[in-house]
C-alpha positions as CSV (number, residue, x, y, z in Angstrom):
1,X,179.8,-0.6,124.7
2,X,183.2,-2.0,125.2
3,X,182.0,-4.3,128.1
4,X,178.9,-5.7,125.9
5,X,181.4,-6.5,123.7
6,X,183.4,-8.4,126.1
7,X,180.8,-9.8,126.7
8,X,180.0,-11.2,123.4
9,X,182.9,-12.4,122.7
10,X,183.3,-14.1,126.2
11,X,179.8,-15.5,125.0
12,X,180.7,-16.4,121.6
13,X,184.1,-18.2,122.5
14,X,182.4,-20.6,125.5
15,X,179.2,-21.3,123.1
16,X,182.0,-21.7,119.9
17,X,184.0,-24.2,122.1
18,X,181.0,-25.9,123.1
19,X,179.5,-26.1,119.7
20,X,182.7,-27.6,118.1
21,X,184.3,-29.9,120.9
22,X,180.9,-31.2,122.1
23,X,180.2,-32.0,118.2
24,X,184.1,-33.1,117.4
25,X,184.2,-35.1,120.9
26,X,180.8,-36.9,119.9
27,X,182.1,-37.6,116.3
28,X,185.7,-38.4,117.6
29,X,183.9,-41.0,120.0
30,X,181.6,-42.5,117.2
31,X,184.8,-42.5,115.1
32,X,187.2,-44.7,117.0
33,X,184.1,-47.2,117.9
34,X,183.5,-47.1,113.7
35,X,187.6,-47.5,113.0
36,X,187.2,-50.7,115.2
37,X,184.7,-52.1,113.2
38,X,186.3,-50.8,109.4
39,X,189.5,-50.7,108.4
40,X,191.9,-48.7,107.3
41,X,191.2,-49.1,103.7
42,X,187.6,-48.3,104.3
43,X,188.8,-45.2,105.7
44,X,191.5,-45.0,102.8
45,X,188.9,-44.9,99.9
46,X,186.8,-41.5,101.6
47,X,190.0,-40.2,102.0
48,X,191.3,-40.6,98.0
49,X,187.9,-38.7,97.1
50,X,188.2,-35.3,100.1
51,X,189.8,-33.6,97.4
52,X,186.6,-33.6,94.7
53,X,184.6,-32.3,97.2
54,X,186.4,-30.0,99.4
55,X,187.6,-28.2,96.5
56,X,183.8,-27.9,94.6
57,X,182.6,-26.7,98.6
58,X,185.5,-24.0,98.2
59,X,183.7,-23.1,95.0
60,X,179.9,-23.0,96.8
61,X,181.5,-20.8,99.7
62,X,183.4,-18.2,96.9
63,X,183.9,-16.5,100.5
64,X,180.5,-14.9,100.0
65,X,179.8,-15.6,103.6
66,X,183.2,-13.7,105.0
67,X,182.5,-10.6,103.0
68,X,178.6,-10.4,104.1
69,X,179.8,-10.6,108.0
70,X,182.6,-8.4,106.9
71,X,180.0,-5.4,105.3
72,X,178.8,-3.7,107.9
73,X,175.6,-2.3,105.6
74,X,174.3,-5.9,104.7
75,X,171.2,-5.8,103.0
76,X,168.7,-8.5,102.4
77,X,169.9,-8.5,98.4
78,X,173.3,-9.4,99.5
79,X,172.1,-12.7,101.6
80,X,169.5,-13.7,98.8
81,X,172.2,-13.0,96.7
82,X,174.6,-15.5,98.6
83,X,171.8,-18.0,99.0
84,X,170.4,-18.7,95.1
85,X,174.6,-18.1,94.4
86,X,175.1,-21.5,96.3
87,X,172.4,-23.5,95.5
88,X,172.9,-22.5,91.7
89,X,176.9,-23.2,92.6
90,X,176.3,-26.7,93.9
91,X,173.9,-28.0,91.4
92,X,176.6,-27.2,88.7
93,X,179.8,-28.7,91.1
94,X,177.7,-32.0,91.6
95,X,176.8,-32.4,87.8
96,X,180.8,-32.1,87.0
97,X,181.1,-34.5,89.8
98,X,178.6,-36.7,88.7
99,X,179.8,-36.8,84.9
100,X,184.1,-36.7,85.5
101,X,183.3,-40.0,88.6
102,X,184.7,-42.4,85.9
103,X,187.6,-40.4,85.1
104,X,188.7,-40.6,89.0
105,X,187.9,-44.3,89.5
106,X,190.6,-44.6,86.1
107,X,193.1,-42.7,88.1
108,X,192.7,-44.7,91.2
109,X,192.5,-47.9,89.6
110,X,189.5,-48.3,91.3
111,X,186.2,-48.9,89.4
112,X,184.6,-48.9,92.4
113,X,184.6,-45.1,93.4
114,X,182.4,-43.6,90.8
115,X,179.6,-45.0,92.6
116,X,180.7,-43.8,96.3
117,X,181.6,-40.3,94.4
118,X,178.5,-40.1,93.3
119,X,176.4,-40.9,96.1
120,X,179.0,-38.8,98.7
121,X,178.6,-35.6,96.2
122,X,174.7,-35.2,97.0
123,X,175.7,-33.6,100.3
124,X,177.4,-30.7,98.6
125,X,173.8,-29.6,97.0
126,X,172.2,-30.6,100.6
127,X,174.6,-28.1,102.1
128,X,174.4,-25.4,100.5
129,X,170.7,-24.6,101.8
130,X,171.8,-23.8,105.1
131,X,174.7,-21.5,103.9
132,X,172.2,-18.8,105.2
133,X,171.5,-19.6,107.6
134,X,175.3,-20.3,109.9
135,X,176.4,-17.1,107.9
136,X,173.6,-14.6,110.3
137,X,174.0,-16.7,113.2
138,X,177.9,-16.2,113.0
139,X,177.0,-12.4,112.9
140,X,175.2,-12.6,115.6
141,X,177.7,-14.2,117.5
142,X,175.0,-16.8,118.1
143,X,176.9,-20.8,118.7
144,X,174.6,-21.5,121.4
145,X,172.0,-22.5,118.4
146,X,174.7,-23.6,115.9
147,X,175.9,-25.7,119.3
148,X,172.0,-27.6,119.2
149,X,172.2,-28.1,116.0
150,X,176.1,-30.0,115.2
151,X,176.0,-31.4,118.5
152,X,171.9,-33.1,117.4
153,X,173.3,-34.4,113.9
154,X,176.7,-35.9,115.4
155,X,174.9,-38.3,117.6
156,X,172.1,-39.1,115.2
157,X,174.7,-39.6,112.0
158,X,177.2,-41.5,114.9
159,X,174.3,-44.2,115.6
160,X,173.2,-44.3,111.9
161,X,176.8,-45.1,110.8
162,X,177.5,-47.6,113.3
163,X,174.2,-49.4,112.6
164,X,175.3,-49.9,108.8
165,X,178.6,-50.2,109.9
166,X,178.0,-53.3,112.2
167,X,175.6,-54.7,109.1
168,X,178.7,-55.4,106.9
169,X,178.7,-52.1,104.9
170,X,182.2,-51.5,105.3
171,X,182.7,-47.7,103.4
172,X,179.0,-47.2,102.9
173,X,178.7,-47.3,106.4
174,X,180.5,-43.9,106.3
175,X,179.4,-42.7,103.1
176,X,175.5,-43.2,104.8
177,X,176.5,-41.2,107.6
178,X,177.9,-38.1,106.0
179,X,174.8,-38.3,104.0
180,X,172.5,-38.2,106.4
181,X,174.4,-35.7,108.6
182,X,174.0,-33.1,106.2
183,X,170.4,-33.5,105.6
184,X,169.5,-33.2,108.9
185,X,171.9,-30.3,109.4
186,X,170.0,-28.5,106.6
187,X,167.1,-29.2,107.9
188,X,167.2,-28.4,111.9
189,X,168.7,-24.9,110.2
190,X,165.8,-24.5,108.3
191,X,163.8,-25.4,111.0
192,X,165.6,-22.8,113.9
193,X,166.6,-20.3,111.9
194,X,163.8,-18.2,110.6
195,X,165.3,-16.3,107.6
196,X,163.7,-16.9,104.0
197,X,164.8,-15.5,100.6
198,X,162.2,-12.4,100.0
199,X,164.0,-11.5,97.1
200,X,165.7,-12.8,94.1
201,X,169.3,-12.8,92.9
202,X,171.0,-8.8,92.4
203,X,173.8,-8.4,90.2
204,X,174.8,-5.4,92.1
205,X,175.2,-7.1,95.4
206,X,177.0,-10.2,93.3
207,X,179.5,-7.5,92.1
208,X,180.3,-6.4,95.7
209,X,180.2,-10.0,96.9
210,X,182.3,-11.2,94.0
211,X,185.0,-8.1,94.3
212,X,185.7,-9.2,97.7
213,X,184.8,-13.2,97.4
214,X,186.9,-13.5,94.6
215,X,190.5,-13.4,95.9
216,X,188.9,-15.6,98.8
217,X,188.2,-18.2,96.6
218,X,191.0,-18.3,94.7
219,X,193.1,-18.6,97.7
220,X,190.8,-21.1,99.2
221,X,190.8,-23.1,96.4
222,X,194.9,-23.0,96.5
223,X,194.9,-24.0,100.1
224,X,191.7,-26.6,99.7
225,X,193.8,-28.2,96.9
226,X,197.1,-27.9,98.9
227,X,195.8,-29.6,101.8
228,X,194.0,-32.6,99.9
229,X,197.2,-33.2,97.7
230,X,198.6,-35.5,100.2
231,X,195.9,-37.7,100.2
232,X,195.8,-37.5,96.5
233,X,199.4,-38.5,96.2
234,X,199.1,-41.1,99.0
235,X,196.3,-42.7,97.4
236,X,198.2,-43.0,93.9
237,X,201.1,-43.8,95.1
238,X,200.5,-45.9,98.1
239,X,198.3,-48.8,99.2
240,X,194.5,-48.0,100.6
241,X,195.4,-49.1,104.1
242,X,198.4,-47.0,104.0
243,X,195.9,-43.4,102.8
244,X,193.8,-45.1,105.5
245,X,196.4,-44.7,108.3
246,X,197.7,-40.9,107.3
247,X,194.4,-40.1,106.9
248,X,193.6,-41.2,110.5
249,X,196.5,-39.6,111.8
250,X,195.8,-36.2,110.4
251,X,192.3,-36.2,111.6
252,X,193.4,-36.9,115.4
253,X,196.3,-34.2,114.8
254,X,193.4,-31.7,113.4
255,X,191.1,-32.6,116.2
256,X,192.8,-30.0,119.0
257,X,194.5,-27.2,116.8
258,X,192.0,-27.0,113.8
259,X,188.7,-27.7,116.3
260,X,190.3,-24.5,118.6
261,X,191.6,-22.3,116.1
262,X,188.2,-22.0,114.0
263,X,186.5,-21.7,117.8
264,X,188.7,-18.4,117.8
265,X,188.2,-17.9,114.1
266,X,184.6,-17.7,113.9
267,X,184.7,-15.8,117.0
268,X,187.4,-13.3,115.8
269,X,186.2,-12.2,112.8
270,X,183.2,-10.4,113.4
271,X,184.7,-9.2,116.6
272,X,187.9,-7.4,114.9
273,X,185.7,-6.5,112.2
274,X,184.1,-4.2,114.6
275,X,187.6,-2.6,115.6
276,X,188.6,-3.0,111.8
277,X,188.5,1.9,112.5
278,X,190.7,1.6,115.6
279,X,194.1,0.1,114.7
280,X,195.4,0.0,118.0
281,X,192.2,-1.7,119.3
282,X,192.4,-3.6,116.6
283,X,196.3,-5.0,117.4
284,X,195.4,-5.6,120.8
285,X,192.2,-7.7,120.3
286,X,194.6,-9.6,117.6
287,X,197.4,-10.1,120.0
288,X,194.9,-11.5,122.4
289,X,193.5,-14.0,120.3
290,X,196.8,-15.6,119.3
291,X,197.9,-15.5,123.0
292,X,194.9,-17.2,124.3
293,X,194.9,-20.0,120.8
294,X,198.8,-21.0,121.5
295,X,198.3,-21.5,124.9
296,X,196.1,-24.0,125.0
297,X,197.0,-25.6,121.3
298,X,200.7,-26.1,122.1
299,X,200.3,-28.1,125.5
300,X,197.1,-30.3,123.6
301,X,199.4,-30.9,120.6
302,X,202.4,-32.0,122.8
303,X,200.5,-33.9,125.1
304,X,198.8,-35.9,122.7
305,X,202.4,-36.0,120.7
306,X,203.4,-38.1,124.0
307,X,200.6,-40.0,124.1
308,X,200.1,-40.9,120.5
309,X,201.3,-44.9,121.3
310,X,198.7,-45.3,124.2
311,X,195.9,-43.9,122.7
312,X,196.2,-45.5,119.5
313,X,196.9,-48.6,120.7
314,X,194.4,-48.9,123.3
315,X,190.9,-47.2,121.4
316,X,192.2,-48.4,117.7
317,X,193.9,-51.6,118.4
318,X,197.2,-53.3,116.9
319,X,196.0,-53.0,113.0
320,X,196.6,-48.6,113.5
321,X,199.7,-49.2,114.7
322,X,201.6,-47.9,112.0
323,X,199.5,-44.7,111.8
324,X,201.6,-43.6,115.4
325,X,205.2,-42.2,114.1
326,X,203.0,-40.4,111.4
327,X,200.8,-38.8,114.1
328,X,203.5,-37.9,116.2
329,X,205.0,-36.1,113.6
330,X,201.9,-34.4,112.4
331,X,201.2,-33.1,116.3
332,X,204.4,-31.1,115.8
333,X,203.1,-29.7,112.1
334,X,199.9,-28.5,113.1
335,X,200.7,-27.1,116.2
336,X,201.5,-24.1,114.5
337,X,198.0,-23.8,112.6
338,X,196.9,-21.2,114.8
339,X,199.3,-18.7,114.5
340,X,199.0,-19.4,110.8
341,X,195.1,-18.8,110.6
342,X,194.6,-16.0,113.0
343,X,197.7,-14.1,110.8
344,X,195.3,-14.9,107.7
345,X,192.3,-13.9,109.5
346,X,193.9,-10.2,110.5
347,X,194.1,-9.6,106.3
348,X,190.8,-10.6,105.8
349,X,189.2,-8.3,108.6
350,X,191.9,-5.1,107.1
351,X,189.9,-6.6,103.6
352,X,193.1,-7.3,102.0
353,X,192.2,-10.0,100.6
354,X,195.1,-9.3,97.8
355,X,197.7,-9.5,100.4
356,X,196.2,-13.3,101.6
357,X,196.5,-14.8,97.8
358,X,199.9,-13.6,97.7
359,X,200.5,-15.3,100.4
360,X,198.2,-18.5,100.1
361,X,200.4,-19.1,96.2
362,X,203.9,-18.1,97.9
363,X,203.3,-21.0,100.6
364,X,202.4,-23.5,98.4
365,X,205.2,-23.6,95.8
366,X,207.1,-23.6,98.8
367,X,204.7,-26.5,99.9
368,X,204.7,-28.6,96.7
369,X,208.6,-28.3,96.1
370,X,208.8,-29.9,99.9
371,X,206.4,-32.6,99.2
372,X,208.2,-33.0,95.4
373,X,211.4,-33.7,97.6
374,X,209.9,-36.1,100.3
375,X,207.6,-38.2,98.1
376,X,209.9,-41.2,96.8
377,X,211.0,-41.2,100.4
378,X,208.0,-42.7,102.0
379,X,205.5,-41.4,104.7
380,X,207.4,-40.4,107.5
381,X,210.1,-38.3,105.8
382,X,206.8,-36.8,103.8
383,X,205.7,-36.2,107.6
384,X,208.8,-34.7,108.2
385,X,208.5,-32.0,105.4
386,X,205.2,-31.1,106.8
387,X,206.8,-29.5,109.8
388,X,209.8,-27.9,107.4
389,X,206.8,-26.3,106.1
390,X,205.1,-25.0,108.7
391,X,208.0,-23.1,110.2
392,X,208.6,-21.7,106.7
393,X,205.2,-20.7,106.7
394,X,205.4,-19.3,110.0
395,X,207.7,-16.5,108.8
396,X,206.0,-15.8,105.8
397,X,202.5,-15.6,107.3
398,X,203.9,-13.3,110.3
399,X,205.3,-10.7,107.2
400,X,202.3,-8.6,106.4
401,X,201.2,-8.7,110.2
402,X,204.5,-7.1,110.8
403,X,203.7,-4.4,108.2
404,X,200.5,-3.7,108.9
405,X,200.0,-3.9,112.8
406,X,203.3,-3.4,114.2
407,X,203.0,-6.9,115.3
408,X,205.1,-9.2,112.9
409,X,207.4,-11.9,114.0
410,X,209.3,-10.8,116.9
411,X,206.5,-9.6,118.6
412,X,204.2,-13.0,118.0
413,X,207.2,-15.2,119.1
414,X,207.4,-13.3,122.6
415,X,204.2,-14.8,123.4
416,X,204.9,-18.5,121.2
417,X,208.4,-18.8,122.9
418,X,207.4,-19.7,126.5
419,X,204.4,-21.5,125.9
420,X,206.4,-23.9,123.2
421,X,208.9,-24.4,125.7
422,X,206.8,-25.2,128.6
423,X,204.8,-27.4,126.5
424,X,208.1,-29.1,125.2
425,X,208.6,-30.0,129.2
426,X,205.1,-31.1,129.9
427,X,205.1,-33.8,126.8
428,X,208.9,-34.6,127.9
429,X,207.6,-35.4,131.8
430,X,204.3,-37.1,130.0
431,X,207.1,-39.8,128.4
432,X,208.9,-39.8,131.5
433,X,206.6,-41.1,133.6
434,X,205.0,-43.4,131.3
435,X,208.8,-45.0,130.4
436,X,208.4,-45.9,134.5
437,X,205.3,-48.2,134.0
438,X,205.1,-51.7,132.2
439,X,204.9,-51.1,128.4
440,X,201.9,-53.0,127.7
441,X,199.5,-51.2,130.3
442,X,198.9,-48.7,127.4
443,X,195.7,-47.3,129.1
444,X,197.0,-46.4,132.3
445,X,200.7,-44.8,130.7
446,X,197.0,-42.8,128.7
447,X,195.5,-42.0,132.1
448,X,198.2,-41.7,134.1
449,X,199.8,-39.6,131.5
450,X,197.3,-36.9,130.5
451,X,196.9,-36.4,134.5
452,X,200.2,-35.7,135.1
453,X,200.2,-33.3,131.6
454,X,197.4,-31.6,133.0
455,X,198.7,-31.1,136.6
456,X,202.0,-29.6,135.2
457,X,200.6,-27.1,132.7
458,X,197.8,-25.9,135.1
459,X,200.5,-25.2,137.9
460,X,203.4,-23.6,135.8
461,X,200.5,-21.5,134.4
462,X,199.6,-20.5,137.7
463,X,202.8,-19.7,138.6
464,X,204.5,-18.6,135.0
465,X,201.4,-17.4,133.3
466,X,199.1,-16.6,135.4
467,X,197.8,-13.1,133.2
468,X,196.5,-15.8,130.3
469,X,195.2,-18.4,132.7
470,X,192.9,-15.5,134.8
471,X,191.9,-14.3,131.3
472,X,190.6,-17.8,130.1
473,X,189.0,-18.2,133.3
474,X,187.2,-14.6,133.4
475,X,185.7,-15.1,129.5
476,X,184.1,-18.2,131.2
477,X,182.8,-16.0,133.6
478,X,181.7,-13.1,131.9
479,X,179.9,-15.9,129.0
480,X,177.6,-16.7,132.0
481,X,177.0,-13.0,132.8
482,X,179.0,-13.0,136.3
């Protein structure tokens, strides 16, 4: 039993990893050919409307799906119960959408975006027919077919948003491609994954959903709205171009610690949700996870933290330029998503979903009063707070860890510690040998850079942390059955 679990989750990380960095690589790819052909201010106007949407999706999800994989006595009612939930959900998000469009275009200045709104919002509806659908695969620990399916629509939605991009669209170009992305999403689910409503909507499987879903929501919604603010204040406060270049910044920052963490995440969940009746099981499995997500999100973060210049200047050109300092800076504040999430995801697996609101609202006053400090100071000090942030948040997410596992703080930071630090001396070697060559040969400082970075890490693992390194490398094993 324990070893076919091993190997599940050996199974589900690889397939997980694959699923996201094959999709995120293809997208990232298709991205930096697209932000050559836009500008920033095309990117600038999606980026002013993230909020509308991500916070109605937060409404669709009502984390319906995390307390289905959570119940171990999941019946058909509950997932027919989740799917009509959605659609019904979505329907009523697009129409406020749809009817409040003007309203944001006055608050922008921007008559513009009640069109683009409108158009963008049609994915939400789109989406939520395939809620389903990832929701049983996740159970089953099955990425290999959610792999097919993001890695399918990335290159098909790339090509369609570079067509329209390179006819002159300029933001339509990427409103078309998000479009179309989810329809064919929702369709190749449909298409692979052969579960069909059989029965209608049951109020008693909405209570249970709902009981647990509830708190979920409300602290998704907090952090959804959290993490859009800053666009929302950029793009009020700031020019498009300037929105355009945060936004930019934040998604390369994202691209390595988010893309990982939720690889772990996704993987995680169900897996301590089988331990949830052994504590100590439980603990290790946790421990584990957060070893194995800071040891390869710290040296990704502070590698591309020392190659922020070449990489922006060589795949984005001179007009990103100023988008650098802000990335750098962001590198450092979302190193530390991972130990954030995977604290989070512990309550939710214990189902104290209580416990994660308190938390979720204690953050973000502390979160807000930061970014009520920074604002009149411009980007990079607002930047700046984001890291002040994160370490605050650090402590406070490590609290209930600490009082429920035996594993709060102290014991997290004996595995954070040496892994920060050797990270710290991989980006400062990175900069070192890049200060030796000519300071316009930005791709080969990017070449000769990230193979230096990788040489380093590899062999101080080897040598410092070589327990981690052989357990990396055996989950890659086991995933193909050796």
């Amino acid at each position: 039993m324990a070893d076919s679990l091993k190997r599940k989750t050996a199974h589900g990380v690889i397939w997980s990893a694959i699923e996201r960095f094959s999709t995120q690589g293809v997208q990232f790819l298709f991205g930096i050919i697209l932000a050559r052909m836009l500008t920033p201010a095309d990117y600038g106007v999606i980026a002013m409307l993230t909020i509308f949407l991500a916070v109605s999706q937060t409404f669709i999800d009502s984390g319906f799906a995390n307390a289905i994989i959570r119940k171990i006595d999941r019946t058909e009612k509950d997932m027919a119960t989740m799917f009509f939930f959605n659609i019904g959900m979505a329907l009523v998000c697009y129409a406020v959408i749809f009817f409040t469009a003007p309203l944001i275009s006055d608050f922008y200045k921007m008559p513009e975006l009640t069109l683009v709104l409108r158009v963008l919002a049609l994915r939400l509806i789109f989406q939520s027919f395939n809620a389903v659908q990832t929701t049983t695969l996740t159970i089953q620990i099955d990425f290999k077919k959610q792999a097919k399916i993001s890695l399918s629509c990335a290159i098909l939605s790339g090509i369609v948003g570079i067509f329209f991009a390179y006819r002159g669209y300029g933001v339509w170009a990427l409103v078309i491609q998000s479009l179309f992305s989810t329809i064919l999403t929702s369709a190749l689910y449909w298409f692979l994954v052969r579960w069909r409503p059989t029965c209608f909507f049951s109020k008693d499987s909405f209570k249970y959903l709902f009981s647990y879903g509830s708190k979920l929501l409300l602290s998704g919604l907090i952090d959804t709205a959290y993490n859009n603010i800053y666009p929302l204040i950029i793009g009020k406060f700031y020019t498009p171009a300037q929105l355009g270049g945060y936004s930019k910044a934040e998604h390369f920052a994202q691209f390595p610690s988010l893309n990982i963490t939720r690889i772990l995440q996704r993987v995680s969940f169900p897996i301590l949700s089988k331990m949830q009746d052994d504590c100590e099981r439980m603990r290790k499995g946790y421990l584990k996870f957060l070893n194995m997500s800071t040891f390869i999100v710290f040296p990704l973060m502070m590698g591309l933290f020392a190659l922020s210049k070449p990489l922006v200047l060589t795949f984005l050109t001179e007009k990103w330029i100023d988008m650098v300092i802000l990335l750098q800076l962001l590198c450092i504040s979302m190193m530390w998503y991972p130990v954030h999430a995977i604290n989070l995801n512990l309550l939710q697996v214990l189902g104290r979903s209580d416990l994660f609101l308190k938390l979720e609202i204690i953050k973000k006053i502390v979160g807000i009063s930061v970014l009520c400090i920074t604002l009149p100071q411009g980007l990079i000090v607002m930047c700046i707070g984001k890291i002040v942030t994160a370490f605050i948040s650090l402590y406070i997410n490590t609290y209930y860890s600490g009082k429920l596992m035996k594993a709060g703080l102290g014991t997290q930071l004996k595995f954070l510690v040496p892994t920060f630090i050797n990270s710290l001396i991989m980006a400062g070697i990175i900069l070192g040998v890049n200060s030796l060559l000519l300071e316009n040969q930005y791709l080969l400082q990017l070449i000769v850079g990230f193979c230096v970075g990788v040489l380093y890490y590899f062999l101080s693992s080897y040598f410092c942390n070589k327990s981690t390194l052989k357990e990396i490398l055996s989950m890659v094993q086991r995933s193909h059955g050796k």
